[in-house]
N, C-alpha and C positions, 0 to 999 in steps of 0.2 A: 632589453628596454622594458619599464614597470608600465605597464598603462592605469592610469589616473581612472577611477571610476569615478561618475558624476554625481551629482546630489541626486536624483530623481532616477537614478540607476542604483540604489542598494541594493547589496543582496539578502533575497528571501530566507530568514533565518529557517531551519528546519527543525518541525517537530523533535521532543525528545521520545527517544522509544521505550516504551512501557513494555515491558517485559512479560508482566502479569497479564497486564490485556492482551497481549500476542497468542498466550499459552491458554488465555480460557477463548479466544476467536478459534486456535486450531482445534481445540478439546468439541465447541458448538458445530464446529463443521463436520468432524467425525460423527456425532451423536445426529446430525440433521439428514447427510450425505447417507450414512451408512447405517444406520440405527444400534450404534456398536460406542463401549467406552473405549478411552486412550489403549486398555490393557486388552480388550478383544483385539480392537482394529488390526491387521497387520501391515508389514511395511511399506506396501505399495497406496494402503490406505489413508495412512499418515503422510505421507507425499503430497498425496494430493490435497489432504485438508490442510497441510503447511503452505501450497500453492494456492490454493483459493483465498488464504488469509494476509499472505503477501501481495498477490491482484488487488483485492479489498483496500488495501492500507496505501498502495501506489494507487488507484481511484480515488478512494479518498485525498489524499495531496491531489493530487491532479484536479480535481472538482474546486480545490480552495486560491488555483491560478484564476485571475481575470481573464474573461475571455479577450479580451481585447490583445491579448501579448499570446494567444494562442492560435490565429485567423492561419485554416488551413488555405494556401497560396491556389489551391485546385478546386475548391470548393465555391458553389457561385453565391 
């Protein structure tokens, strides 16, 4: 069975993902993290500046939710 979404229930369309800005946010993390370019850094390095810049980018979305649709149930 379809369940009917309501007028005032759409859904949040999501960002498109830019490519270019992904590859110069991980390339900034390496050079600021490590003081190394993409071709020094090695693999474990690149890792982690791919994971700081996916954190970043999920932050980012996450900061542009209303807080009113995000009230942690434990928090006073």
């Amino acid at each position: 069975m379809k369940k009917s979404v309501a007028a005032s229930e759409k859904p949040v369309k999501a960002k498109e993902f830019d490519k270019e800005l992904f590859k110069r946010s991980v390339e900034y993390n390496v050079r600021t993290l490590y003081r190394k370019n993409l071709e020094e850094a090695d693999a474990q390095q690149i890792f982690q500046a791919v994971s700081y810049a996916i954190k970043d980018r999920i932050v980012e979305n996450w900061m542009e939710i209303p807080r009113w649709s995000t009230t942690c149930p434990w928090s006073s």
